[in-house]
N, C-alpha and C positions, 0 to 999 in steps of 0.2 A: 332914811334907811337906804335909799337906791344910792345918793351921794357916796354911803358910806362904802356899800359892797361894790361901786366902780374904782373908789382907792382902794380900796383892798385886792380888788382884778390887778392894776397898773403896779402896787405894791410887789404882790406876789409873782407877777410876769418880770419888775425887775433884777427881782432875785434868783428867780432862776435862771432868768440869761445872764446875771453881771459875770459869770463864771466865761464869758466871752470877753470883756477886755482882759480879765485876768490873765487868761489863755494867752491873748496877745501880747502881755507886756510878758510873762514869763518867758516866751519865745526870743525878748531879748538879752536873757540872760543863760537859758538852757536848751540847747538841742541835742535830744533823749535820743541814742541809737533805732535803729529802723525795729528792733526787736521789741525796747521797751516800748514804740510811738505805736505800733500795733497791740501790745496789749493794752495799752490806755485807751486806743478807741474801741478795741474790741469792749473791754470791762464798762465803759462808757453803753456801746450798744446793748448789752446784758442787762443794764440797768435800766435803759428807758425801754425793751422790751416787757420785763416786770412791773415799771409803769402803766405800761400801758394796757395790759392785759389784768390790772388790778383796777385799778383806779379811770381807766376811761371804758372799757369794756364790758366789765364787770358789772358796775351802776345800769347799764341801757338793757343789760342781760333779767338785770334784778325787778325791773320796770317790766318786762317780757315781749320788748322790742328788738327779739332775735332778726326779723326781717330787713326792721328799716333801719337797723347797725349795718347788718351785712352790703345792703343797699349804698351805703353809706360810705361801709368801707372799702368797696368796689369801685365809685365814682372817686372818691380820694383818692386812692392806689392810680386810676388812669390819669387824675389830673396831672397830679405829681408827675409824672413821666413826659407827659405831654408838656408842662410847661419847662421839665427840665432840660428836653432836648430842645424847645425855641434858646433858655440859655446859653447849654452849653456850645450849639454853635455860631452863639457870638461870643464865647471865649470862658463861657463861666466855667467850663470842664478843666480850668487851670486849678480851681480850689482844691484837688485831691489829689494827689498821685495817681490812683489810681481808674479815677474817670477820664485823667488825662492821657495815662494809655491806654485804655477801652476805644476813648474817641480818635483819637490818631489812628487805632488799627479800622477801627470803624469808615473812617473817612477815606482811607486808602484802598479800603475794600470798594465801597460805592465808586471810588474814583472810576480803578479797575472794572467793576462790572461794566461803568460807561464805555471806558475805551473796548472794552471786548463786544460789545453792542455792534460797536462800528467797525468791524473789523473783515471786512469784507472780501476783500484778499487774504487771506489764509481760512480756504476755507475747510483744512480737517479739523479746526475748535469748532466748526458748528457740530461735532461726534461726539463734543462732551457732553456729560452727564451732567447734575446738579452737584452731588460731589465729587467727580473729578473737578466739576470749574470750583469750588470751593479748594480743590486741594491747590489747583494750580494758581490760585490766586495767593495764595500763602507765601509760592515760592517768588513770586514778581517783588521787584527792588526799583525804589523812583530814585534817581539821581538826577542832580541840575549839573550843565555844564556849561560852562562860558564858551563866548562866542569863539569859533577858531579853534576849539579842543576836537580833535581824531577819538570817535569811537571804536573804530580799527582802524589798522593798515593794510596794504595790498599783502595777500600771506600770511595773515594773523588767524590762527586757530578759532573756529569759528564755535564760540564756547557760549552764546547768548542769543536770544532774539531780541529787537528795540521795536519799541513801539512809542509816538510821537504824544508825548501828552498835551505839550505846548513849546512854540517856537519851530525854527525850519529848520530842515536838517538838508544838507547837499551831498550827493553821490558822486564822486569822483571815479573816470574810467583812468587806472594806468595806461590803456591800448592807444588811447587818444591823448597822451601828455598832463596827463590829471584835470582834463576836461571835465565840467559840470554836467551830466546830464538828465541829471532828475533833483528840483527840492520836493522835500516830504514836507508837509504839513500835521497840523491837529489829528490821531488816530493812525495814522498812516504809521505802515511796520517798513521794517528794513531791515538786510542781514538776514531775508528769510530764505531763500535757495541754499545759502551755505550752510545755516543752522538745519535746518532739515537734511541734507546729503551730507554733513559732517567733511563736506571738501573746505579748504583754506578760500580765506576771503580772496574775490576777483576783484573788488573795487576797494573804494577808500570812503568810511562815510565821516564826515565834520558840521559840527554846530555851525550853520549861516549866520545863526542868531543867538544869546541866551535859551538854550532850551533846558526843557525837563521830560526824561525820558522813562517809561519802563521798561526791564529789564527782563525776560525769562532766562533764567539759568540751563542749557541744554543740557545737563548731567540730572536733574530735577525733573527737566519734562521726558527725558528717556524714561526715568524710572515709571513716569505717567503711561505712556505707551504702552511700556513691558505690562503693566496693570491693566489695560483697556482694551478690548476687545472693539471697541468702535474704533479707536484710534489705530490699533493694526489697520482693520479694514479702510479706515480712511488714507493711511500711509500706502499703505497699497496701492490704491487706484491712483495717488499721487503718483508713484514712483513710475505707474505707468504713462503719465502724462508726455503731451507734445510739449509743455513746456519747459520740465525737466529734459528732456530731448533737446530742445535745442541751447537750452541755458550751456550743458556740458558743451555743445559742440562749441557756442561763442566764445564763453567765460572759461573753459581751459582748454580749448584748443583740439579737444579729440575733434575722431574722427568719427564719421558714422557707425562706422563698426566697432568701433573703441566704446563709444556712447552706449550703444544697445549692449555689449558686452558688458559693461559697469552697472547698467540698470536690472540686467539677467541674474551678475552674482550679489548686487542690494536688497533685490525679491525674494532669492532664496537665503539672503542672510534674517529678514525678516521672518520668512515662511520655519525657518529654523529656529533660531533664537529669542524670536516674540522680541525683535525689540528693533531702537533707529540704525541705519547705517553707521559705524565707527568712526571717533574724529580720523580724518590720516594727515599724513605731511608733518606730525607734530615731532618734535624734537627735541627731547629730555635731559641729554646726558647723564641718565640718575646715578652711574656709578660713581663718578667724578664725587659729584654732591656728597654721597655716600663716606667717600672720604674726607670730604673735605669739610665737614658739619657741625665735626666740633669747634676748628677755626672760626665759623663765622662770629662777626663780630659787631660793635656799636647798640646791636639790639639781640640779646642772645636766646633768641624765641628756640633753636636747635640744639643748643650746647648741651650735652650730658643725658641726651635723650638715648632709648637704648637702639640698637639696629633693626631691628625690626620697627618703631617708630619710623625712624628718619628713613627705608624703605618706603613705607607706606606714604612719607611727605611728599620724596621723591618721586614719588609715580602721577604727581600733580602737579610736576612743577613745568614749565615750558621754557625750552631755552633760546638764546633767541642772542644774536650778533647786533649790534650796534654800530655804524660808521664814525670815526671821527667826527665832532658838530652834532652829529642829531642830538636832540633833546629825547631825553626820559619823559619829560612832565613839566611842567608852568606853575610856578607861583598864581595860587588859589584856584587849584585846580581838583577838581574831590578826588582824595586821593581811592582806587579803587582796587592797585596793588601793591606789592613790594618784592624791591629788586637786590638780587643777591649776587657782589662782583664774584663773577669769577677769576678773567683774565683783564686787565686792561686799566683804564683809570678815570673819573668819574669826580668832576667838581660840581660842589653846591654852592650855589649865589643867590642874594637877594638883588632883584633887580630894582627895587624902589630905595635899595641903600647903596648910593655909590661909593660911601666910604666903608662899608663891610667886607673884610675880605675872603673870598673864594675859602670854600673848605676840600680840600683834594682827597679822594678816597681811593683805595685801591684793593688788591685782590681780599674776594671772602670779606668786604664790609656790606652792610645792610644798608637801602638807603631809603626814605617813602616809609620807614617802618612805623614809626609814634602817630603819623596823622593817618597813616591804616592799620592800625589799633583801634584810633577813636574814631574812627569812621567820620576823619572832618577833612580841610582842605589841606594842600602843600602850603608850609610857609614858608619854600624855598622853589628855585627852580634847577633840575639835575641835565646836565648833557655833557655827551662823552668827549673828553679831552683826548683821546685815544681811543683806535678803536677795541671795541670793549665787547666782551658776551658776559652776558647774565642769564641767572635763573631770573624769572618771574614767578610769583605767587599771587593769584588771581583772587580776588576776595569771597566770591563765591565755592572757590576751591578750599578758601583757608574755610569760612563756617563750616564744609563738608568735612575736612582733619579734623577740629574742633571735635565733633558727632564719632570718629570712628576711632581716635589717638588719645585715650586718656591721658596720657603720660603730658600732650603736650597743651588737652585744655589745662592740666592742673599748671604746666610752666605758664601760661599766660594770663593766667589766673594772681600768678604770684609775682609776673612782670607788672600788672593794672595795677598791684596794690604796693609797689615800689615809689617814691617819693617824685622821683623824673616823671612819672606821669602824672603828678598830681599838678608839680614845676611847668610840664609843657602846657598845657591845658588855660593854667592861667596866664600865659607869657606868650606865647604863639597862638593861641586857639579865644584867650580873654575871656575868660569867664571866671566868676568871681570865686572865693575861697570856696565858700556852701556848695556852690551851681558842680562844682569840680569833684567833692567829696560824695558829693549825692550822685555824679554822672557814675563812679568810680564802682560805689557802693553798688546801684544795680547792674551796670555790669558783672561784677565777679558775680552778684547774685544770679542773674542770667545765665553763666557760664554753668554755673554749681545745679540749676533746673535744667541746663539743654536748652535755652533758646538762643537765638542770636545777641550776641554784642550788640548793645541799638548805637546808634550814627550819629556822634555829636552833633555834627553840623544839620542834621535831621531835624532834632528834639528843637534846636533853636529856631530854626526857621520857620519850622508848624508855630512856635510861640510868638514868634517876632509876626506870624500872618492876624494874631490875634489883637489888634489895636485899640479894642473897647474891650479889653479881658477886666480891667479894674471895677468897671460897673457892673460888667458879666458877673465876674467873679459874687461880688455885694449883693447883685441879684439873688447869685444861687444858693448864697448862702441863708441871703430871708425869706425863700421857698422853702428853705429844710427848716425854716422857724414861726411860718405861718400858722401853720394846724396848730400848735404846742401854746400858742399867745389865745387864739379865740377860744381853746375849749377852756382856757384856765378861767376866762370872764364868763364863758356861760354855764361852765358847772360848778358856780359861786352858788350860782340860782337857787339849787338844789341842794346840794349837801356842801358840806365845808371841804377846801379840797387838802388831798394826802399830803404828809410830807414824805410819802414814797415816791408820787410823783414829783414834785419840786426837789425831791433828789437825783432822783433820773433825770430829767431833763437837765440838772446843773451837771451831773458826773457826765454829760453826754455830748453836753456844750464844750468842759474844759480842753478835751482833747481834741474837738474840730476845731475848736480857735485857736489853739495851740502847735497844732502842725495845719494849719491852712498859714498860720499868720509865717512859718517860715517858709510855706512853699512861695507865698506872695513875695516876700524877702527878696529871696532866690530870682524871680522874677524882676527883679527892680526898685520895688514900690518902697517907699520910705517908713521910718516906724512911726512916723506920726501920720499918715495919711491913713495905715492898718489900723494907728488906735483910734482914730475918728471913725472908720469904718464897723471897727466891732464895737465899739462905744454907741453907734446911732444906734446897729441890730439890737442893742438891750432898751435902749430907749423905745423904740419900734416894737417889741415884746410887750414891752410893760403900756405902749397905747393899743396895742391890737387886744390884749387880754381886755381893759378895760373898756373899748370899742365891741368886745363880746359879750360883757357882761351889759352896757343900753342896749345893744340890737336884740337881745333875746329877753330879756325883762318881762315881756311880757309874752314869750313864747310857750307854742303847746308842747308839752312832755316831748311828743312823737318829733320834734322839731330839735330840740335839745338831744335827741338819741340819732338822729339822724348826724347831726355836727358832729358830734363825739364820733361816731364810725367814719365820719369825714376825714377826723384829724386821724384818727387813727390808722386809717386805711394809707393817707400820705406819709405818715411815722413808719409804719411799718414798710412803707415802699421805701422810704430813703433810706430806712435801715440795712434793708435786706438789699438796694442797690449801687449804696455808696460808700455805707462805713463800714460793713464787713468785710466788702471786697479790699477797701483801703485796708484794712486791717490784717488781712490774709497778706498782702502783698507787700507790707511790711513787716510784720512778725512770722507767719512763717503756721509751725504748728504750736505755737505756745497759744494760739486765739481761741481754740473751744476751751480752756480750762479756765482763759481770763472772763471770756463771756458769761459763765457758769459764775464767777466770780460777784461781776455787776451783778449779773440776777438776783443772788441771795442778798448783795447789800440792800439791792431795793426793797427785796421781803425783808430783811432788818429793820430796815426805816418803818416800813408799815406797823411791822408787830410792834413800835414803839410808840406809835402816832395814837 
């Protein structure tokens, strides 16, 4: 008899997980729009909720082991989380979409908390609050830059603050022939005198080494300020400082009475306006642009916008001369604006192809514009053949147009889903057909919510830091299949089990192995490595069920109500942590009707059982 009810455990466990390889082979024949892939998991979810609230909760209720369920399902719910965050970071946060942008924003946040920890030199953030620093940490942006790349120049509008996450960074004095006089290290900020006074940079900062930097946007933390009453009064006692005193008098030259004059009408521009000193020195020429908007060309993010638009572009844009020789920007350099010829002329080279030839651009062409779209690297390098002025568009300026220009997220909206962005992506940028349509895809959806454009070259990198993501990933997936294998072997014991539950669980599997198997895809992995993967999980089901129906054999009631609230407490946390949010953030609002959906199949199955 016990021989018999252990195959029939390992029987019934393989049946309701085979709907995992299946999931994975169909993945290589069908990938369902982001619409249909969320209600499939959502209907999925619907259905192993009514599972479980039938068929495993239900029985421990009927027994009148409300306590040691709840007990149960309490210590389940913690496990689950607990071992799901040892997975996901070592990479297992790949199998979802959307645990994999939970954990990205997640980790960039801790990043950030750290470096703000240390940050001991500027001392008006220690004025934040818990959510100001929540909000200001929203607005931080990590970019890497290769060795040799200029985070400004002498005179560059001082439109950020940096802050050192890793690698050195060197400060160059103009005064002294572009002498070094300070590297920064781990935590260490820079660009903070000019970012705080809104005067034009006095030095030159450049990567010593491969670095990775944060970013604060000063149009972002102005708007913090204007909001905070601590950070007024902290600005304040700042602007009274000896060291802004004498910073003015070094770094541009005033005089003493020039100094104390500038710091007099800063106090009362503050004491008035609730907010930072104004950039100055900056130089726009926005009527020019104004005219000349529909002209531009190669990437036509302006064209047929109406005037009041291309106003409002213009008032963000910063103009800025060029010498003969100087370079724009360096091959694989991230790109972080785009430049728009005015007057002059402007070749692009690949320096690693000596036989490509030079592309010569001239007035009103766009240049820097496709790889600051995808927020990835230059796959060319641009320097002026003549001297040249351009507009610059700052990429922190463009997300802010984005937020206040409808007219122009809807144009760029409608440039991302043009076929040249699909073309550069995989030809310049190498990512594969999938990786390209799916970058594509949340983008526009991004734009269409109001969040930022995410950062090609970003999403790969967090991926490519994941090197055991394949077993991560396998792990995390037989976490979300543990609980569902042991209750099926030990509530053999008892009562014969639903086929509402062995429907849920199979409607719940099809769509995680189905869109996990092509998020892995995406990722690299091959289709035979995925179908051994989801092939062992159902083999691993159909032993763990029967591994539950010996271990509890001869267990007390209270023991079998306990497990049941186990699995269920884990079921319901992965549901409520993994696959609805996956499902929201791919479908959209069609997921409370499809969940509503699963639910009654499962009550179907039941009333049929």
């Amino acid at each position: 008899m016990a021989d018999t009810l252990i195959f029939s455990a390992f029987v019934i466990g393989i049946v309701s997980a085979c709907s995992l390889p299946l999931g994975a082979l169909t993945a290589q024949f069908w990938q369902p729009s982001d619409r249909t892939a969320g209600a499939l998991v959502a209907f999925g979810g619907g259905a192993l909720l009514a599972a479980l609230t039938i068929d495993m909760v239900a029985p421990a209720f009927g027994r009148g082991h409300y306590y040691l369920v709840a007990a149960g399902c309490i210590l389940g719910g913690l496990l689950f989380i607990a071992l799901n965050e040892i997975v996901n970071n070592y990479g297992g946060f790949l199998r979802k979409v959307s645990t994999t942008v939970y954990h990205l924003r997640r980790q960039e946040h801790r990043r950030f908390k750290h470096i703000l920890s240390h940050l001991g030199r500027i001392d008006i953030f220690k004025a934040l609050a818990t959510e100001e620093f929540k909000a200001m940490a929203d607005l931080m942006i990590s970019r890497e830059y290769p060795r040799g790349m200029p985070f400004y120049q002498f005179n560059d509008p001082a439109d950020a603050l940096y802050i050192v996450e890793d690698g050195e960074i060197r400060l160059l004095d103009p005064q002294r022939g572009m002498q070094a006089f300070e590297t920064l290290k781990r935590n260490d900020a820079f660009g903070r005198m000019a970012f705080l006074t809104g005067r034009s940079h006095a030095t030159v900062a450049v990567a010593h080494t491969d670095a990775t930097v944060w970013i604060l946007p000063r149009r972002g933390f102005a708007q913090l300020v204007k909001n905070s009453p601590a950070l007024l009064r902290a600005m304040h006692r700042w602007l009274l400082s000896e060291e802004l005193f004498i910073y003015l008098q070094q770094r541009h030259g005033m005089t003493a009475d020039d100094a104390r004059a500038w710091v007099a009408q800063m106090v009362e521009h503050l004491d008035k306006e609730q907010a930072l000193p104004p950039l100055s020195d900056i130089e726009r020429n926005e009527t020019q642009f104004i005219d000349c908007a529909n002209d531009i060309h190669r990437l036509p993010v302006f064209n047929q916008l109406s005037v009041d638009a291309i106003t409002v572009i213009a008032s963000h844009l910063v103009y800025k001369q060029y010498p003969r020789g100087k370079s724009f920007y360096q091959k694989d350099e991230q790109a972080d604006r785009m430049f728009i010829i005015d007057q002059g002329e402007v070749s692009l080279l690949d320096p690693d192809d000596i036989n490509a030839k030079s592309k010569i651009l001239s007035n009103h062409a766009t240049f820097g514009g496709l790889s600051f779209l995808t927020g990835s690297h230059h796959t060319t390098s641009a320097v002026a053949t003549q001297d040249t002025s351009v507009w610059v568009l700052l990429k922190y300026e463009f997300n802010e147009l984005l937020l206040q220009v409808p007219e122009l997220e809807k144009q760029v909206a409608r440039i991302l889903q043009q076929k040249e962005i699909e073309t550069y992506l995989e030809r310049k940028q190498h990512f594969d057909t999938g990786k390209a349509i799916r970058w594509i895809n949340t983008a526009v959806k991004n734009i269409d919510s109001g969040r930022l454009i995410p950062a090609a070259d970003e999403m790969a990198s967090k991926i490519r830091e994941s090197k055991g993501a394949p077993l991560a990933i396998w792990l995390g997936i037989l976490l979300d299949g543990v609980p569902e294998s042991l209750v099926i072997g030990a509530s053999l014991l008892y009562h014969d089990i639903s086929l509402a539950l062995i429907a849920g669980l199979f409607l719940s599997n099809y769509p995680e192995a189905l869109f996990s198997s092509i998020g892995m895809r995406q990722q690299g992995m091959t289709y035979l490595r995925i179908g051994v993967m989801w092939t062992s999980l159902m083999l691993f089901t159909g032993i763990g069920a029967a591994l539950g129906n010996l271990f509890f054999i001869d267990a007390h009631p209270f023991a079998i109500s306990i497990v049941e609230g186990l699995a269920a407490g884990a079921m319901l946390t992965m549901i409520a942590q993994t696959m609805l949010p996956e499902a929201y953030f791919k479908g959209g609002s069609v997921i409370g009707f499809a969940t509503l959906l699963g639910f009654l199949a499962a009550l179907f199955f039941k009333s049929i059982s």
